[in-house]
N, C-alpha and C positions, 0 to 999 in steps of 0.2 A: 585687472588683478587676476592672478592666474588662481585657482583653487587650488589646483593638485589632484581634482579630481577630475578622471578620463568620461568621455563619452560611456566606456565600457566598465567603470567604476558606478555611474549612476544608475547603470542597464541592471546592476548586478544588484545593489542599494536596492533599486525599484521591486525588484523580484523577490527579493525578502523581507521589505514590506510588506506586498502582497500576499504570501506566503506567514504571516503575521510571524516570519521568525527575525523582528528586530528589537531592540528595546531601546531608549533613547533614555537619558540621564538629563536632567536639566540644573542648569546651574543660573545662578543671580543674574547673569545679562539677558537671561531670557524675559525676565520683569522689567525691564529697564526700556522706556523712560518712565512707567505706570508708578514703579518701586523701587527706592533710592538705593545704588549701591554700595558694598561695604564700605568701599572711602569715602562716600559724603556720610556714612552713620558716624564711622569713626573719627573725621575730623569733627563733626559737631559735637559728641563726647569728649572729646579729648578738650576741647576747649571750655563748654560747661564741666567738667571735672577735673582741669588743669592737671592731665596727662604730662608726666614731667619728660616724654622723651620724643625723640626727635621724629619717631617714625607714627606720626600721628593720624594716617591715610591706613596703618592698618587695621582693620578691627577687630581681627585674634588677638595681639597685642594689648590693642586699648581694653579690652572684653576680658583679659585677665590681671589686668591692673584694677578694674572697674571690681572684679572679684576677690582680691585682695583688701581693698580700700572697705569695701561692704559684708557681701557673702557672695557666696555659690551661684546665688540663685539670681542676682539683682541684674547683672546685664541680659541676663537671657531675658527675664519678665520683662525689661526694654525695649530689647530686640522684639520681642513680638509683637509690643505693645506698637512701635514704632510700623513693623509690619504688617500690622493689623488694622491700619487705621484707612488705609487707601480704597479707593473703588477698584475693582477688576477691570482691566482691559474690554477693549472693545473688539469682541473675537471674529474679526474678518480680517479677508487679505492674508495678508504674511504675518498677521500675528504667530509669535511661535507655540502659544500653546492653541490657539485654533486649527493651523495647520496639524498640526501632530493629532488633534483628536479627530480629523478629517481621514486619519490611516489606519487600515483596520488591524489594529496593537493591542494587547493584552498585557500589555504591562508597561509602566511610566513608573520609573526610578528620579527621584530629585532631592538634593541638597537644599534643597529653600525650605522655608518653613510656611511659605501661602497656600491658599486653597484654589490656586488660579487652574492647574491643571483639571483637579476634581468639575470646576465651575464652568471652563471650556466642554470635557466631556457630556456634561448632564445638559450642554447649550445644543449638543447634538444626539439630543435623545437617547442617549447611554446611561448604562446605571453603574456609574465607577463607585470603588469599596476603597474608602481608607485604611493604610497600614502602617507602622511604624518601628523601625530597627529599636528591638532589646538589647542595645549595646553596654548599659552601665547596670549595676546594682542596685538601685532606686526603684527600674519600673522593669528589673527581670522578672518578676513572678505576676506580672499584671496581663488578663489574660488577652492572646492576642485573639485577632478575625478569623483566623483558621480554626481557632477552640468555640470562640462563639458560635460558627459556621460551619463545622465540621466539612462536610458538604460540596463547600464553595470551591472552585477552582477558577483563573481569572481567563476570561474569555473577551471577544471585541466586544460584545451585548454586554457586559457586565466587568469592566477592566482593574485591576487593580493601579490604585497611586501608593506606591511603597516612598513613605519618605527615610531616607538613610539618615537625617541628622536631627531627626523632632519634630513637632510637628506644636500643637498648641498645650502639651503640658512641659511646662520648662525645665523639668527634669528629664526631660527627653534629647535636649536642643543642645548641639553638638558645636561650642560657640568658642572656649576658649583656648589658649594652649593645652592645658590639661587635658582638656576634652579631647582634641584632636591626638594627643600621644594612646588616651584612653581607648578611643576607638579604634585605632591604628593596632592597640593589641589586642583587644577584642574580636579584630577582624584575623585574627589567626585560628579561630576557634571554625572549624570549618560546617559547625552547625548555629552560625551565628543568624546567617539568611536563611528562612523558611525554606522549604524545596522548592515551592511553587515560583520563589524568587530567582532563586543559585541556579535552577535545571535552566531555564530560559536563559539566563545570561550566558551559561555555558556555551549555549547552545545555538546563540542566534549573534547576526551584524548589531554591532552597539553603535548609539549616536549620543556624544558627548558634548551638545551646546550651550550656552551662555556661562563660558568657563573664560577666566584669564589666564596666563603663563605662569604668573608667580600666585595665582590662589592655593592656600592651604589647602580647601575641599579638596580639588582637586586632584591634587600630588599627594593626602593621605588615603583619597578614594583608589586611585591605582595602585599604590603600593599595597593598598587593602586587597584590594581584587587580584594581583600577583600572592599575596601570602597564604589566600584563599585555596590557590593551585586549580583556580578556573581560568586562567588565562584571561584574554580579550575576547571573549566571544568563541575562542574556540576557533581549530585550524581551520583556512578553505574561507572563514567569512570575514567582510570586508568592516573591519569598524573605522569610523571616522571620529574627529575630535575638531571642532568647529573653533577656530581660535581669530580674536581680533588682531590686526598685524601688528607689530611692535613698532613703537615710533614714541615722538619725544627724548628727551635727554636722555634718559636711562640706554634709549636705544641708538644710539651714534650712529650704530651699521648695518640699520635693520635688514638689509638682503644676507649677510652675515648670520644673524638671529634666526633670520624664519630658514634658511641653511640649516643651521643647528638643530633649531628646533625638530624640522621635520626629520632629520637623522636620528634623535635622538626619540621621536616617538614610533617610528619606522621600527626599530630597536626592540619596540616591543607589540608589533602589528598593529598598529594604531597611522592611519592616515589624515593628513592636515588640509582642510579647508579653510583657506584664510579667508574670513569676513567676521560681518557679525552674525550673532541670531535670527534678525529677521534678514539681513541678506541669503544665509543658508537656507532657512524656510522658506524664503520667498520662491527660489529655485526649485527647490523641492517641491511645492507648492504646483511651481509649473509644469515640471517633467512628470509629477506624478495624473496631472491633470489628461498630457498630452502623449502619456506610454500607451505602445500597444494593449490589447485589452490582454492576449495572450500572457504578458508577462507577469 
């Protein structure tokens, strides 16, 4: 499987790790197999609450039918509850949140709503601080880490997990259509990210794993971060977007697809690593193991 990423692409990767100017974004395949994906949550909702439509694998979909049908609040306290109920991975090897808290980072951005990231860091004797995007009108005036903290700035010894779409109060969790157009304008507001968050990202090579093609997160997280007018990382740095290869029906032509696709993430300086989560960490994992120390 080819990645797309060069010898001289990795050398570059490795050195702004080191350099702790990278950030990494994690999305639902990074949980997977520990934590069930949105198409197994959403086809078992959709069938326990006889989802009258066809597209029953999606869970934005299901998640605002579920909000209709109830309230606001009823899929998200779900969702958590669903995602709340599992043990944590077993952080060796190529897990990808063990790998990642093995890099000395200061800041871990994620769409999930687990505590897997925070639980990998504190496995490696770090003292990571939770934080959570004020994107709606519910939980804007609730104080954040920065007010309690004054103080704090996030460093390797002490890292921040910024979660962008909620975290354990469900007024927080960024689940269903609504939500995602919600944030989508929110994320125009260019003091939406704390500084401590926005300056980094500007600033440093971004790594976007356990992400699909057609995920919502996804494609309103970029669109957010283009509206922002922080770019990808900012010119000269190399960010990557870690993606599974397209295949099954939907994808008839997958060398056609991942063609596309990489054009059309290219487009916006964003480079494609075709695997999964733990293949891309595993790699990782190992070049960072076996780089010179100089780098």
């Amino acid at each position: 499987m080819d990645s797309t990423l060069t010898d001289r692409d990795w050398e570059n990767l490795l050195k702004k790790i080191a350099g702790s100017k990278c950030v990494p974004f994690l999305g639902a395949g990074a949980c997977n197999p520990t934590l069930p994906l949105g198409g197994e949550i959403a086809r078992k909702w959709a069938q326990r609450f006889h989802y009258p439509m066809s597209d029953t694998d999606d869970l934005v979909r299901v998640s605002q039918f579920l909000a209709v049908q109830y309230d606001l609040s009823y899929p998200k306290e779900l969702v958590l509850e669903e995602l709340g109920s599992g043990n944590p991975p077993d952080f060796r090897d190529d897990e990808p949140h063990a790998v990642l808290a093995d890099l000395p980072l200061k800041i871990y951005l994620t769409t999930n709503y687990d505590d897997f990231m925070v639980k990998a860091l504190a496995s490696r004797w770090r003292d990571p601080k939770r934080e959570f995007c004020r994107w709606n009108e519910l939980i804007r005036e609730q104080p954040t880490l920065f007010e309690k903290e004054p103080g704090y700035e996030p460093t390797v010894a002490r890292p921040l997990v910024y979660y962008l779409h909620g975290h354990t109060d469900p007024n927080s969790v960024v689940l269903t259509e609504d939500d995602y157009l919600t944030f989508l304008a929110a994320m125009q507001d260019p003091k939406l990210l704390p500084d401590q968050v926005r300056q980094p990202i500007a600033g440093s090579s971004l790594l976007f794993i356990g992400y699909r093609m057609a995920d919502w997160n996804i494609r309103v997280l970029l669109q957010g971060l283009r509206r922002l007018g922080q770019g990808l990382g900012g010119k000269g740095n190399l960010s990557v977007m870690v993606l599974v290869p397209p295949e099954g029906p939907e994808s008839s032509t997958p060398q056609k697809t991942q063609e596309y696709l990489e054009r059309y993430y290219a487009a916006i300086d964003l480079r494609v690593y075709w695997g999964t989560a733990r293949q891309f960490c595993g790699e990782l994992a190992t070049r960072w193991k076996q780089r010179p120390q100089s780098s």
